[in-house]
N, CA and C atoms as a LAMMPS dump frame, in Angstrom:
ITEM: TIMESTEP
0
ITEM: NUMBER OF ATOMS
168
ITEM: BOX BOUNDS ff ff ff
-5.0000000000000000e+02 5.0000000000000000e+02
-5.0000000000000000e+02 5.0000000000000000e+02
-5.0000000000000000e+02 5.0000000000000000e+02
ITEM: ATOMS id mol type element x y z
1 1 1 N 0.844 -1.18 0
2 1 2 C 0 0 0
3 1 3 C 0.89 1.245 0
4 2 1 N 0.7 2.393 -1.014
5 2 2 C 1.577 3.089 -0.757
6 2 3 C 1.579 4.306 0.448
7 3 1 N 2.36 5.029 0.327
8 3 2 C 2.495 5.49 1.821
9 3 3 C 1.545 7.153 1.455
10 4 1 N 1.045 7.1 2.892
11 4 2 C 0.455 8.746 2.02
12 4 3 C 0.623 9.295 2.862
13 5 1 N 0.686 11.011 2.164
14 5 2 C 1.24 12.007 2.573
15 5 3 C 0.634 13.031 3.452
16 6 1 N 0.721 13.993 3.977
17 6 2 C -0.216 15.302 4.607
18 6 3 C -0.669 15.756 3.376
19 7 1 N -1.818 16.182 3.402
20 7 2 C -2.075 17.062 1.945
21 7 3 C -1.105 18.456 2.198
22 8 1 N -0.75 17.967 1.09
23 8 2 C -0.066 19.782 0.712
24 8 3 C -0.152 20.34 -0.372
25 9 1 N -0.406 21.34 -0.055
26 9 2 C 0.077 22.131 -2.097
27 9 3 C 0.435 21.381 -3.184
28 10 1 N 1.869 21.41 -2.249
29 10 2 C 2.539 20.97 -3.88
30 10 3 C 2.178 19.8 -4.582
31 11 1 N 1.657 18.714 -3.688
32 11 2 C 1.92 17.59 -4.036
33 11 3 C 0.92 17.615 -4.883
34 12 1 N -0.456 18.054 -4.877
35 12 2 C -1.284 18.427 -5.918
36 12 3 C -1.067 18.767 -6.987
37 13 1 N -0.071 20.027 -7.117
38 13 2 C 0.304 20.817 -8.03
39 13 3 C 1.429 19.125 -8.867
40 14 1 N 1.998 18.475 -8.438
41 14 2 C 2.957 17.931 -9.058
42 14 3 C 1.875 16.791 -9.631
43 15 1 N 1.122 16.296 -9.175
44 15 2 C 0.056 15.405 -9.566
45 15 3 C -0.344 16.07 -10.42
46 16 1 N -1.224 17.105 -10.673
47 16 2 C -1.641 17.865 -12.026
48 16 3 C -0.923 17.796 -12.967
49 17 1 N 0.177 18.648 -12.854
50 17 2 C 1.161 18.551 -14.074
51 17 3 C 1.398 17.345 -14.355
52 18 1 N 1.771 16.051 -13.607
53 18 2 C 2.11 14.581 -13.872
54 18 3 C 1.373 14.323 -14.74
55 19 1 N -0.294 14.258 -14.19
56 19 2 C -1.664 13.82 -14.86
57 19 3 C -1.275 14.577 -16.47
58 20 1 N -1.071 15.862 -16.51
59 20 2 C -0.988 17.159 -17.531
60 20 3 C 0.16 16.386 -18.914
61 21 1 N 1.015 16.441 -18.268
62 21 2 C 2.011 15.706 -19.607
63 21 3 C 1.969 14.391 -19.939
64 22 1 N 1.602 13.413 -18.532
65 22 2 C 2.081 11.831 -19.382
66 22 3 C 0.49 10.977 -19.017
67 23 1 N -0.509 11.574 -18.939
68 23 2 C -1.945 10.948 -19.341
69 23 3 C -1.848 10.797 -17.546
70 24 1 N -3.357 10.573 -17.393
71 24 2 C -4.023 9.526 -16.561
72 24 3 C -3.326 8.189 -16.039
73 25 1 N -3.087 7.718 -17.021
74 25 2 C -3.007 6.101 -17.2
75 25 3 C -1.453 5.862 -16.571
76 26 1 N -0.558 7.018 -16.685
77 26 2 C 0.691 7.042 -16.53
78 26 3 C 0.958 6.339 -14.737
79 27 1 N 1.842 4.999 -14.99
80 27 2 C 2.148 4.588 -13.342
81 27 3 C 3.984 4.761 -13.128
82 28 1 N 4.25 4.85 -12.493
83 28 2 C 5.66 4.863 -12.24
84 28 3 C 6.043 2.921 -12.163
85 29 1 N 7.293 3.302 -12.561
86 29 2 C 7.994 1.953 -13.026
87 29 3 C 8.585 1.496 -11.991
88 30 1 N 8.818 0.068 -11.418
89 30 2 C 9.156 -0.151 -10.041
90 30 3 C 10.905 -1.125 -10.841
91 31 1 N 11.747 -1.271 -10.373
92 31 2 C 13.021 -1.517 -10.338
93 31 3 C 13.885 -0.534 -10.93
94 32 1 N 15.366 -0.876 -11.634
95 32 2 C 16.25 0.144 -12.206
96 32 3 C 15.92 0.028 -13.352
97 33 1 N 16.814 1.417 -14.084
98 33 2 C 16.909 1.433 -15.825
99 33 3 C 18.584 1.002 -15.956
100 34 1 N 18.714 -0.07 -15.354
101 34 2 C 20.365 -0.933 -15.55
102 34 3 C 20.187 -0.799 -17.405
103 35 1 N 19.505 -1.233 -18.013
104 35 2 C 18.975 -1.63 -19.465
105 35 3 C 19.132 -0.423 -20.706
106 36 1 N 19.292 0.708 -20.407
107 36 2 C 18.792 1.813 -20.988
108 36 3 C 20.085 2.094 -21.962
109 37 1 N 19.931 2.67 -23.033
110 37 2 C 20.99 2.398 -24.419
111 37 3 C 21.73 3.915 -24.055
112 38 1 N 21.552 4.921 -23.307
113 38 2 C 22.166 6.09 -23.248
114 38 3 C 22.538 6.385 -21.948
115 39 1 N 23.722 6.909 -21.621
116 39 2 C 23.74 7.559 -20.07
117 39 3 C 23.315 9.18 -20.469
118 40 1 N 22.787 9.397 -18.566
119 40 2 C 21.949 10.504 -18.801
120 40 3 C 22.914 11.795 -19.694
121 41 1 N 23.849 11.401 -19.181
122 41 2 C 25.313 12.669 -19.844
123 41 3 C 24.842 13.021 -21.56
124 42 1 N 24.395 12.011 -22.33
125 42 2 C 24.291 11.965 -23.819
126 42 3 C 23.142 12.668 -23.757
127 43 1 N 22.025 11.915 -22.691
128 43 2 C 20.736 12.697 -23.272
129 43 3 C 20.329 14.251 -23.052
130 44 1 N 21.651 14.731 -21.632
131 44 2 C 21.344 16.34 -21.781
132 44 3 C 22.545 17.057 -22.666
133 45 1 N 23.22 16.481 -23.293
134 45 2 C 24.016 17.179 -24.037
135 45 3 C 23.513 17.717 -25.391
136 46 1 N 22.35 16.624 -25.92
137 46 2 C 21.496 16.913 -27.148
138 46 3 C 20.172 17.558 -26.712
139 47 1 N 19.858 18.251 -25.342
140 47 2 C 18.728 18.756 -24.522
141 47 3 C 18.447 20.305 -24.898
142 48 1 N 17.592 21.174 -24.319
143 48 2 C 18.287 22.586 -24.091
144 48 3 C 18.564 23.09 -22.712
145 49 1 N 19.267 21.735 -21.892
146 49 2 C 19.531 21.881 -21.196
147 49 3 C 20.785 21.649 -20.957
148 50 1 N 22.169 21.504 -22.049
149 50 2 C 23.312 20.767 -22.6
150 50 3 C 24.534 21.993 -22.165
151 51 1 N 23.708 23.355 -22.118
152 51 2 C 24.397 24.492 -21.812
153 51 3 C 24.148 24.901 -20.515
154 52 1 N 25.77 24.217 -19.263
155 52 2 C 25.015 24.498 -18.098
156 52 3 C 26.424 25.27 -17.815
157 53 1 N 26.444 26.246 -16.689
158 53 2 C 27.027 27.29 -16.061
159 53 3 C 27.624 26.903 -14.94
160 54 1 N 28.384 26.995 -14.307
161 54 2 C 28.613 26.837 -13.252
162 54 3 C 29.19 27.817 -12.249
163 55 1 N 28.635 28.283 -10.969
164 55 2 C 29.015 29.438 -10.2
165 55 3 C 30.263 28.899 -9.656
166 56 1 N 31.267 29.961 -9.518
167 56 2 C 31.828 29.539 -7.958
168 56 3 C 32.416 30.571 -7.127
């Protein structure tokens, strides 16, 4: 059973948007992505997120 939370804001707000981009139907996947043909490094380098800054 999963565990539930205090209602809060956000968690609504993140459920909406969830519901908003990947359907209704959308469940989260239970083990690893050991399997997956790219490390994440490849997939934000071709992103527009590939251009990152760094403070120091």
């Amino acid at each position: 059973m999963p565990r539930q939370h205090r209602a809060r804001p956000q968690f609504q707000v993140i459920a909406d948007v969830r519901t908003h981009c990947l359907g209704s139907d959308h469940r989260a996947a239970s083990g690893t992505c050991s399997s997956l043909m790219e490390c994440h490094q490849d997939v934000l380098a071709r992103s527009p997120f590939s251009n990152v800054e760094t403070a120091r």
